[in-house]
C-alpha positions as CSV (number, residue, x, y, z in Angstrom):
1,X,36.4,80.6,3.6
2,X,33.8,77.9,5.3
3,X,34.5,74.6,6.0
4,X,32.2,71.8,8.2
5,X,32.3,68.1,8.7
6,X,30.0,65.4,9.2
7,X,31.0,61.9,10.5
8,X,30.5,58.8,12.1
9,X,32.7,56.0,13.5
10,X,34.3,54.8,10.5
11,X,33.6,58.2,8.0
12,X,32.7,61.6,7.6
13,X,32.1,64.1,5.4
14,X,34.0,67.6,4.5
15,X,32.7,70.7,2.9
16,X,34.7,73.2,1.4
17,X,33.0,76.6,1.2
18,X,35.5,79.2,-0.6
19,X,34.9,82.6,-1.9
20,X,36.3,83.1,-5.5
21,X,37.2,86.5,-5.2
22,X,38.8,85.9,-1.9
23,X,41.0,82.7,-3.1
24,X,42.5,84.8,-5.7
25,X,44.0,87.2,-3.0
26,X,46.1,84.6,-1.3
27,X,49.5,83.0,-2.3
28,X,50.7,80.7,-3.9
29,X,49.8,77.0,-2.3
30,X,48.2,78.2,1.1
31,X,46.6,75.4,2.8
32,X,42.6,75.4,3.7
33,X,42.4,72.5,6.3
34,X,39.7,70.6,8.0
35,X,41.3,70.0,11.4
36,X,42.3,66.5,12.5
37,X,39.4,64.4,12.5
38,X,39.2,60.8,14.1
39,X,36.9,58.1,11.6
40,X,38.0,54.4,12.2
41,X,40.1,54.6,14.6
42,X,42.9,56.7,13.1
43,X,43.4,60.5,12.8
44,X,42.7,62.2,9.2
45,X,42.7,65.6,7.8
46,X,42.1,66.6,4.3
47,X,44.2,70.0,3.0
48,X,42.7,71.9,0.1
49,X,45.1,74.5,-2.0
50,X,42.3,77.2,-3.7
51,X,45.5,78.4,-5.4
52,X,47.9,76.0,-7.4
53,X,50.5,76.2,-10.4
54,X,52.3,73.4,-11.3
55,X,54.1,74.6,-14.3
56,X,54.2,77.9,-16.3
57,X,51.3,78.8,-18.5
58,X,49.0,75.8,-17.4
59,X,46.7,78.0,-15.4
60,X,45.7,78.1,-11.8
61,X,44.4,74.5,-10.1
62,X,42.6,73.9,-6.9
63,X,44.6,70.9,-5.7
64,X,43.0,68.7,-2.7
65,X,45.2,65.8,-0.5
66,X,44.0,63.2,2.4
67,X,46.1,63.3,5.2
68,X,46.7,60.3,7.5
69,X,47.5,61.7,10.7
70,X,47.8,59.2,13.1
71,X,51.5,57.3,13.4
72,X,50.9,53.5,14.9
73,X,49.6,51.7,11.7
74,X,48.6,51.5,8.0
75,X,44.7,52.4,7.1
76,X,43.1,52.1,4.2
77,X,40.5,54.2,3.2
78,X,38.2,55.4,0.2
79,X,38.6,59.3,-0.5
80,X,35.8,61.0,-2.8
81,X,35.8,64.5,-4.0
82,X,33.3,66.3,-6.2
83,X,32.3,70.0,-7.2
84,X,28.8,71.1,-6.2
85,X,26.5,72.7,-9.2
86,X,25.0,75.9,-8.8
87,X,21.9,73.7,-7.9
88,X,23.2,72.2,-5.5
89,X,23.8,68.5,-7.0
90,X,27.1,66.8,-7.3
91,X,28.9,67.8,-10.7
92,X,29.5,65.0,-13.2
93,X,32.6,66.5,-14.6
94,X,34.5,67.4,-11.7
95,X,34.9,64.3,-9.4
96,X,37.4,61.9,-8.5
97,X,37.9,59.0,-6.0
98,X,40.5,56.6,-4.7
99,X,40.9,53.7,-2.6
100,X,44.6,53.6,-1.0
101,X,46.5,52.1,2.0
102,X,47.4,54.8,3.8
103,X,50.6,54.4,6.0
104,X,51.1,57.0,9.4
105,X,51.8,60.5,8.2
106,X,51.0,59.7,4.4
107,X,48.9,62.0,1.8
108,X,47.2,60.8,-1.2
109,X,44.7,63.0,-3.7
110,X,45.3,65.2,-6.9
111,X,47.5,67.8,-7.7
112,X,45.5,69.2,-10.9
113,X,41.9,68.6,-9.1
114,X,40.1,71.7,-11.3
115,X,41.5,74.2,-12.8
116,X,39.8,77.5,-11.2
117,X,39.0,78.9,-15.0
118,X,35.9,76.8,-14.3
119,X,35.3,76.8,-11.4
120,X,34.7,80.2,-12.1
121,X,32.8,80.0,-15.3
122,X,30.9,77.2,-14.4
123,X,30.0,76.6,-10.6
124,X,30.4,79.8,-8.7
125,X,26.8,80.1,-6.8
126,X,25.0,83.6,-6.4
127,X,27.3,84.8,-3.5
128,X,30.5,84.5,-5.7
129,X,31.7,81.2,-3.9
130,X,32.0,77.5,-4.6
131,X,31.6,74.5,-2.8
132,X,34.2,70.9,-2.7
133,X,33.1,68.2,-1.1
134,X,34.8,65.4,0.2
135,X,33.6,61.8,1.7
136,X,36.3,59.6,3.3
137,X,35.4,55.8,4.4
138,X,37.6,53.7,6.4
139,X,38.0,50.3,5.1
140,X,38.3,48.1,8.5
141,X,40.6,45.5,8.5
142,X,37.9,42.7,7.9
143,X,35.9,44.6,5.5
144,X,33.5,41.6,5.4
145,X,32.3,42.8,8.8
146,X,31.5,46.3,8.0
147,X,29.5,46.4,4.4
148,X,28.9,49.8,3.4
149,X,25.4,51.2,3.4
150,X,23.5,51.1,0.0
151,X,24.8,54.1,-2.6
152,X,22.2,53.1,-5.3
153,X,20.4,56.1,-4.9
154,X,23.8,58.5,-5.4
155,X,25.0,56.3,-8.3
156,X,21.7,56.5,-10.0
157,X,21.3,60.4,-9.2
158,X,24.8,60.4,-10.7
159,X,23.2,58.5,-14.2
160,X,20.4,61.4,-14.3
161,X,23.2,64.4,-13.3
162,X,25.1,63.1,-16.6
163,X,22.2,62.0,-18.5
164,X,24.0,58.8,-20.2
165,X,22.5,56.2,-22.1
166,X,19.0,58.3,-21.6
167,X,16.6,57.5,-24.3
168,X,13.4,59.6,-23.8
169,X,13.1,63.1,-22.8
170,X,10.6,65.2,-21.1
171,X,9.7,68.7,-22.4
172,X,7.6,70.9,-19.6
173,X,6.8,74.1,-20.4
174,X,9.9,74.2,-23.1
175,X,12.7,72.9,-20.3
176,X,13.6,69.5,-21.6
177,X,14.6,66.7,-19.0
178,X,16.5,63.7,-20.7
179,X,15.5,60.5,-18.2
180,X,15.5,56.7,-18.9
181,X,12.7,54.2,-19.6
182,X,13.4,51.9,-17.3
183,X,13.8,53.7,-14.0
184,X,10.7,55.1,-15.0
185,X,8.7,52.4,-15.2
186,X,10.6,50.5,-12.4
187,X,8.9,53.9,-10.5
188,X,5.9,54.2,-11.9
189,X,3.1,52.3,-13.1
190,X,1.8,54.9,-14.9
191,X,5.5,55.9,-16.6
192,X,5.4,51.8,-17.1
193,X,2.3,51.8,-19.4
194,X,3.3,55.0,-20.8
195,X,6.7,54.6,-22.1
196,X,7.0,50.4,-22.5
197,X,3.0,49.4,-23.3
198,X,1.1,50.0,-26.6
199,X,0.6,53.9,-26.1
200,X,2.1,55.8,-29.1
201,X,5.0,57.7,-26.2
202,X,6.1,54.2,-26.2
203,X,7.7,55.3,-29.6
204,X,8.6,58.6,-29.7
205,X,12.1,60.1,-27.9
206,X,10.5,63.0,-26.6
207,X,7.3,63.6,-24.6
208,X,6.0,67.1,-23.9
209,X,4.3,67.3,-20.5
210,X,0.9,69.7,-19.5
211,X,-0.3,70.8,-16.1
212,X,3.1,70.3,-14.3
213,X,5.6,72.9,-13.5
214,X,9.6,72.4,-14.3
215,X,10.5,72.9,-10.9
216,X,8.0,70.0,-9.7
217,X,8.9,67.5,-12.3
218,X,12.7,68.1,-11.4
219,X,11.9,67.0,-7.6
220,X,9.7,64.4,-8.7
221,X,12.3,63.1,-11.3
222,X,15.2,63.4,-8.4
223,X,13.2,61.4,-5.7
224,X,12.6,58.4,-8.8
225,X,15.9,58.3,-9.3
226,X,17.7,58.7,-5.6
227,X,14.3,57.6,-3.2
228,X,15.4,61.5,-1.6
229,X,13.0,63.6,-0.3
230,X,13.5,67.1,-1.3
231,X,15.6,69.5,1.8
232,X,14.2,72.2,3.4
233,X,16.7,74.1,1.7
234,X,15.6,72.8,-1.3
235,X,11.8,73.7,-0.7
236,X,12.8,77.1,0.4
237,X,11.8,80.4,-1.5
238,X,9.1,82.5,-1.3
239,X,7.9,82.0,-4.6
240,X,6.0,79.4,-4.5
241,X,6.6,79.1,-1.0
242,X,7.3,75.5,0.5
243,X,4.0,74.9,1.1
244,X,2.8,75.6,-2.5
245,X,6.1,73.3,-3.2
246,X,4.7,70.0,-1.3
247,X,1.4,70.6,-2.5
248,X,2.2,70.5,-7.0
249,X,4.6,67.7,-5.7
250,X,1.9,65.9,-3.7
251,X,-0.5,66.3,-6.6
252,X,2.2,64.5,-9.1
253,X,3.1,61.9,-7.4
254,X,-0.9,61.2,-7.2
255,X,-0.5,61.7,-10.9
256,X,1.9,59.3,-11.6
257,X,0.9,56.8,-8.5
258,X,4.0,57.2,-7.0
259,X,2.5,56.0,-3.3
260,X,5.8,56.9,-0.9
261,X,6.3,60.2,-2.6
262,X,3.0,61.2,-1.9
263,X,2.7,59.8,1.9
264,X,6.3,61.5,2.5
265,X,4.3,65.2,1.3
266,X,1.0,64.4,3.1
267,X,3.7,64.3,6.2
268,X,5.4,67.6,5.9
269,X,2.6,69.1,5.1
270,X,0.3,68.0,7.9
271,X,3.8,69.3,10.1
272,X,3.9,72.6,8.5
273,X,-0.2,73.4,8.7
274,X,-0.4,76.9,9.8
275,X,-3.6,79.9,9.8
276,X,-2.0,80.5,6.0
277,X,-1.7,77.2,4.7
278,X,-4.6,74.9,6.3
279,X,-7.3,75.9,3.6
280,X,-5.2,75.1,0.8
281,X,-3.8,71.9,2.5
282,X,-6.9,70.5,3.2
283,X,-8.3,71.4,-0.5
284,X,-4.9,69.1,-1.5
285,X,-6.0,66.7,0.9
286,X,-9.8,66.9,-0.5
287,X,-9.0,66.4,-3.9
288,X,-5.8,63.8,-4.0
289,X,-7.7,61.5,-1.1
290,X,-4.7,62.0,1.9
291,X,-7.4,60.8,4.5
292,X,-4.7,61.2,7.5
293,X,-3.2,65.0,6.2
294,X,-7.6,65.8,6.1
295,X,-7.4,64.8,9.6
296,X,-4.7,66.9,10.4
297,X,-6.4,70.1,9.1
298,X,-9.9,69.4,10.3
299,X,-8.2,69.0,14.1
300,X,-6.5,72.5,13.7
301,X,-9.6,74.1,12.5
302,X,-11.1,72.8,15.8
303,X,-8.9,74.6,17.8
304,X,-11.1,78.6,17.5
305,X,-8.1,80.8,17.4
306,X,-6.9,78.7,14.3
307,X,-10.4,78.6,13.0
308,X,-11.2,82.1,13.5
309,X,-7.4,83.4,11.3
310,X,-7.6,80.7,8.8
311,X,-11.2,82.1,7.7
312,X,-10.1,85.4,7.3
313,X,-7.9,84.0,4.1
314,X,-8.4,83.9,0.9
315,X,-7.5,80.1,0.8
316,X,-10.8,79.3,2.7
317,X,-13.3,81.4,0.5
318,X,-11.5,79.2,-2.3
319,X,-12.1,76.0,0.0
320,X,-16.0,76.5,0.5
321,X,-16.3,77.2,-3.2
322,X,-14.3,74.6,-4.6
323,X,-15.9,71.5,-1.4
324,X,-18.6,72.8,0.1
325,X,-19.4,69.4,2.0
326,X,-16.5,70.6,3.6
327,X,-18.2,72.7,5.7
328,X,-20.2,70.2,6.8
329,X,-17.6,68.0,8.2
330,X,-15.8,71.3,10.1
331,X,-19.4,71.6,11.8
332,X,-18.6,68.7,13.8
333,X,-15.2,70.1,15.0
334,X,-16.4,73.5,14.8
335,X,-19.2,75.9,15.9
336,X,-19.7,77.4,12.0
């Protein structure tokens, strides 16, 4: 069992990481706990029971609780819990959240959070464990001094996640991704004219999609919805690698003129240019005009030792064939 926190002054965040298998071997209401954790000026700590019955025949719960520790004064606080998908996003389903006054040494959160049936049929990741997490704010006591930072992004990841009141879908190489007009267009220019001008997808309900992977059009939907970059985690694998990643994602957010999307790729990429990757990068950078990421490869091809391993790859004989003015551009940097 794993647990790690996050916080600042006034919140933090808690992270649950249990093994299945392993929460099955321990009694009857044991008690995973955070540590005391100071947020606001009190002491908190939030207790999570893997294992919980509260009455014959009901099944097995995980039960979660928010402890305030501290013993001077009331505090009131916001306490959020949610399951974490196999993919890593927040589960519609399973989340809960309250708003209480808190008095010294009080506890507040549910009893019957999940039952672990599902947890176990439906969110146990490839290493046979799930993941709660929990977000606690503390309200000050002049809460017009302390507004909370903008959740628009989580609350409209939440509305794709669930997929209410969507009213067009997207079908990419026969994976279907239900969406909204609206944010679309509110996105997109292209997704604008598209789905609310005089083209015929204007009408229909579902839109099948060419030239774009699943994978890509799932980031690219996600950052429309939530303004997120994707993770390194997220962009980790070896096939495609991250690299290859960055690049289809660049390429569709050039496709569908979505301007930050594309500058935030050109970055990473232009920070993760290697002997491997520079040929291919600066073919991306060729063809979906990233003037500042061409920049950034042409400068490492300057450097000989980069310029003599990165034309030893395939990437480059595909480079010279694909732009050969290219090479005409590296003679100025380069001794070719």
């Amino acid at each position: 069992m794993r647990a790690a926190s996050m916080f600042d002054h006034c919140s933090f965040t808690h992270q649950f990481k249990l093994n299945y298998e392993a929460t099955k071997n321990v009694a009857i209401g044991h008690i995973v706990r955070s540590g005391d954790i100071s947020a606001g000026g009190h002491l908190w700590r939030i207790d999570c029971y893997p294992r919980w019955v509260k009455e014959k025949n009901k099944g097995e719960y995980l039960s979660i609780f928010l402890s305030h520790r501290s013993k001077s004064k009331d505090a009131k606080a916001i306490f959020e819990v949610f399951v974490m998908d196999r993919d890593g996003a927040p589960s519609s389903s399973y989340r809960s959240r309250l708003v209480h006054v808190f008095p010294p040494n009080a506890s507040r959160g549910w009893l019957l959070f999940v039952q672990r049936s599902v947890l176990k049929s439906l969110y146990l990741m490839e290493d046979g464990s799930f993941i709660v997490m929990c977000g606690v704010k503390v309200v000050p006591d002049n809460a017009l001094d302390d507004a909370p930072p903008s959740d628009i992004g989580r609350h409209l990841g939440v509305l794709l996640d669930s997929t209410e009141g969507s009213d067009v879908s997207f079908v990419v190489d026969s994976e279907e991704f239900p969406a909204h007009r609206a944010v679309l267009a509110a996105r997109s220019p292209v997704f604008k004219a598209q789905l609310l001008g005089s083209m015929t997808d204007a009408k229909m309900r579902s839109i099948t999609l060419h030239d774009i992977a699943p994978a890509t059009f799932k980031l690219m939907l996600r950052f429309m919805y939530t303004d997120a970059f994707p993770t390194d985690d997220v962009l980790a694998g070896d096939s495609p690698t991250p690299t290859e990643k960055l690049q289809d994602l660049l390429a569709a957010a050039d496709r569908y003129a979505l301007d930050r999307l594309k500058l935030l790729c050109a970055s990473k990429l232009r920070g993760n240019i290697s002997a491997d990757t520079v040929a291919s990068t600066l073919a991306c950078a060729e063809m979906y005009s990233c003037p500042e990421l061409k920049k950034g490869c042409i400068d490492f091809f300057a450097d000989e030792k980069n310029f003599k391993n990165a034309v030893l790859t395939d990437g480059f004989a595909q480079l010279v064939l694909k732009f050969p003015s290219i090479l005409a551009e590296l003679r100025v940097k380069v001794r070719v």
